[in-house]
KEMI-435673 format. One record per atom (N, C-alpha, C, O): x, y, z. Coordinates in steps of 0.2 Angstrom, whole numbers, plus 5000, padded with zeros to 4 digits. Last residue first. Layout:
BEGIN
XYZ/...
END
This chain:
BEGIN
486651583714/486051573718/485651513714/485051493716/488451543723/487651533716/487051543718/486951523724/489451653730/489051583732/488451583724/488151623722/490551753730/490451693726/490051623726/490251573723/490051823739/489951863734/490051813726/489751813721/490151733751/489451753748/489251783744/488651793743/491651733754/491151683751/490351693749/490051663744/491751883756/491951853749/491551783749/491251763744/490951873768/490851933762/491251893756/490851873752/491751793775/491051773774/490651823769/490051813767/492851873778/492951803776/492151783772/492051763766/492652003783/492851993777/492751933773/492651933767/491952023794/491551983790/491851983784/491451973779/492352113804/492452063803/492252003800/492251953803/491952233809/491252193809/491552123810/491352083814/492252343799/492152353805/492052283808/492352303814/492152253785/492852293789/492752293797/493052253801/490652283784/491252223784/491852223786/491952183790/490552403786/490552383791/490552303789/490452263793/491152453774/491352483778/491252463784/491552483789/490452373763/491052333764/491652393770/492252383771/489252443764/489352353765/490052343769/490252313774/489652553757/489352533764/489352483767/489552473773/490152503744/490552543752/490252563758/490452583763/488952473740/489252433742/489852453745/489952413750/487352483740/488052523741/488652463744/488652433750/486352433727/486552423732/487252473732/487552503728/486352443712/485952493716/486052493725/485952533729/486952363706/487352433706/486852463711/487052513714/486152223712/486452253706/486852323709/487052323714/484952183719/485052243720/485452263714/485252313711/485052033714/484152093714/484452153711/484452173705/486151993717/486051973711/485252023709/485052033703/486252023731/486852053726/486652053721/486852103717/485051953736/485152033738/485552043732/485252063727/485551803733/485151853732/485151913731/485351933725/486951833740/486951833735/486251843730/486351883725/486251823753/486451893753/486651893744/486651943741/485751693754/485151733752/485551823751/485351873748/486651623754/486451613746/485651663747/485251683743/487251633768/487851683761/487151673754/487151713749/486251593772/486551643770/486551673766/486151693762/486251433767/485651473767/485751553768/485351583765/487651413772/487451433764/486751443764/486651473758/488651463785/488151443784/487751473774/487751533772/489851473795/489751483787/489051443784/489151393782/489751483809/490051423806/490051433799/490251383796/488451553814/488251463812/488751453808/488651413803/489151673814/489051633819/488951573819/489151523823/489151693799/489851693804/489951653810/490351613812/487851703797/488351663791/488951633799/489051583802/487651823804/487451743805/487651723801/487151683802/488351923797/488451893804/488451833806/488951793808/487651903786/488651893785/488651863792/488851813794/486551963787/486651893786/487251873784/487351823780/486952083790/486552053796/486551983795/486451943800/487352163779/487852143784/487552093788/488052053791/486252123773/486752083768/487152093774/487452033776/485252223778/485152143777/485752103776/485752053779/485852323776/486052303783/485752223780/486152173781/485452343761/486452333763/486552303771/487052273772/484252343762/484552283758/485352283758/485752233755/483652423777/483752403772/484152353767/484352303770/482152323787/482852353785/483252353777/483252303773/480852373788/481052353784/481852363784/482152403780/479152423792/479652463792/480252383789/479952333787/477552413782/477952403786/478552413787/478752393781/475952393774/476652423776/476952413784/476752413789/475552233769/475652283774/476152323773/476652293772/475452163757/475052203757/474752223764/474152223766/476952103758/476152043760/475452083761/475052073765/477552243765/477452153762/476852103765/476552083770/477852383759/477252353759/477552273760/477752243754/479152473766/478952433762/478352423764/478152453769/480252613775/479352593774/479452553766/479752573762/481852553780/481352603774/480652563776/480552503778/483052593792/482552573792/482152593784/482052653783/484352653798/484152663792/483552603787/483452593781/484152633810/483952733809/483952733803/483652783800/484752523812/483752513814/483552593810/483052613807/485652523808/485452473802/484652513805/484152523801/486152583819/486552643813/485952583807/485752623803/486052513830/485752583829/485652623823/485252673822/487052423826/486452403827/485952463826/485452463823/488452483823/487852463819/487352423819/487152403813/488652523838/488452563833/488152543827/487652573826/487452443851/488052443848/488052513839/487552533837/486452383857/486652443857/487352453856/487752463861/485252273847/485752303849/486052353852/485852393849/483352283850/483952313845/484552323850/484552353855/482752113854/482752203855/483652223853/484152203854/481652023841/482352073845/482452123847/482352173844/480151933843/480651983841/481252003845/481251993851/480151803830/480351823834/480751883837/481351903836/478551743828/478751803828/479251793832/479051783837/477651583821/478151623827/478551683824/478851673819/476251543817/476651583814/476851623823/476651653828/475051473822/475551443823/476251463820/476751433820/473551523821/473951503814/474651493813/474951483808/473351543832/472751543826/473251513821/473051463818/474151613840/473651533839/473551533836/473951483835/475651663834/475151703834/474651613835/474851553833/477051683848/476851653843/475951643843/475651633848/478351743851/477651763849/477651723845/477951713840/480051763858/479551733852/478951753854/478851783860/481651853861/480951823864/480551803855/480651813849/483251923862/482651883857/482351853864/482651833869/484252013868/484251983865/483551963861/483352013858/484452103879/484752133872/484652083869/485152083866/484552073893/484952033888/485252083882/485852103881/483252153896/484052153902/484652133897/485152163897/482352113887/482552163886/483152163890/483652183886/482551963889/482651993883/482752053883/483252073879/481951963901/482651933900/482851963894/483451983894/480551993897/480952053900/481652023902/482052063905/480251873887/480151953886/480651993890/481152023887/480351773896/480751783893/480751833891/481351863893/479151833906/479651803910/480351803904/480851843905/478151803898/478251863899/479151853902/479651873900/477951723882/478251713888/478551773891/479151793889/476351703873/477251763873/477451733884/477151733889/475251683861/475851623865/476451723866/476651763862/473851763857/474751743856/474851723861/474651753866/472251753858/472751753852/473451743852/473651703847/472351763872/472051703869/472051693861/471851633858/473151843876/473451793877/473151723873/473351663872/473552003868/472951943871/473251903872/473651893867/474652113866/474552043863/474052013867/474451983872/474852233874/474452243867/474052163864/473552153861/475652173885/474952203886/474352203878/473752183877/476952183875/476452123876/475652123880/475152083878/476852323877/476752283869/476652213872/476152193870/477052363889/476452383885/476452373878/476052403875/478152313891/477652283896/477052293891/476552243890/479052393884/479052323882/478452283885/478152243882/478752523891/478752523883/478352443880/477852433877/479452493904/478752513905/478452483897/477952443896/480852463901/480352403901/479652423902/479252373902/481052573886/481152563893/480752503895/480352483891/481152603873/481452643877/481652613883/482252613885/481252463861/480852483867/481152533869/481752533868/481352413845/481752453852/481552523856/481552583855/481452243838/481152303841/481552343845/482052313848/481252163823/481952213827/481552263832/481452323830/480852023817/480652093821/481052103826/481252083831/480851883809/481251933814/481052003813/481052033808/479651773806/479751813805/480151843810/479851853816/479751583799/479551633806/479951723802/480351733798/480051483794/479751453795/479551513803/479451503809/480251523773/480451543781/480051493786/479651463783/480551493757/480351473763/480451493768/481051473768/480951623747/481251573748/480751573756/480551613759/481551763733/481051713736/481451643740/481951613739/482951863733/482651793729/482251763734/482451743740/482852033739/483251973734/482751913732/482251933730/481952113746/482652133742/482952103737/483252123732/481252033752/481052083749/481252133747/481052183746/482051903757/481651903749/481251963749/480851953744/482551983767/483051983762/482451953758/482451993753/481752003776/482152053774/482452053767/482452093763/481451873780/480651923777/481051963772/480951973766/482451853785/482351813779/481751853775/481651863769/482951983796/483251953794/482651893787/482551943783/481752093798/482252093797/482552023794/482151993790/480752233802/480652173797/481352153797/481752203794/480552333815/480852333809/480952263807/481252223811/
END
């Protein structure tokens, strides 16, 4: 699943990235082995050694494509409720004329409160989830949102980012 900056300018307002988040989730480390197996090494940089820390972790590894120095970083999906609850509500989009899976534009908005929260309030955030707010309009759920803002503890960074400018 396509997540965090990809995420959001395909909901919200364009803007630079300098890598793409992929939300993946592996059943098992057999699963994980056979998706870096899938990657040639003389096409992508992947450090197997971190791959399966990442999977024991729940955390993040990189890929990064030669040819074109574009770093992937993928995640292995939390195991927590609204980690499962953002991946099950996944939509098929087209970007950059591919389809591809996509979280949707309410987990986007939780997903960059988080990091808002962890980087200390962060306005590349909060000014992309303003995005989203200013795209989505009434279309977005907003009792969704603010159901696992509650949950989540992202009240503080949900009002700063309802009133950040784009």
């Amino acid at each position: 699943m396509v997540a965090g900056s990809f995420a959001s300018v395909a909901h919200g307002m364009p803007r630079t990235t300098q890598d793409v988040d992929v939300v993946i989730d592996p059943p098992n480390a057999e699963a994980l082995e056979a998706l870096i197996r899938a990657m040639p090494p003389e096409a992508y940089y992947v450090d197997v050694d971190a791959a399966r820390d990442a999977m024991r972790r729940r955390s993040m590894f990189n890929v990064v494509d030669q040819a074109s120095g574009w770093k992937v970083d993928l995640i292995v999906r939390k195991n927590r409720p609204f980690s499962r609850e953002e991946f099950a509500r996944r939509m098929q989009l087209t970007l950059l004329g591919v389809p591809v899976y996509v979280a949707s534009a309410e987990d986007t908005v939780i997903a960059k409160l988080e990091w808002s929260l962890q980087s200390s309030g962060s306005e590349r955030q909060r000014r992309d989830v303003a995005g989203i707010l200013a795209t989505m309009g009434d279309q977005l759920d907003r009792a969704y949102v603010e159901r696992w803002v509650a949950e989540l503890g992202l009240q503080e960074e949900w009002s700063h980012a309802q009133r950040t400018a784009i």
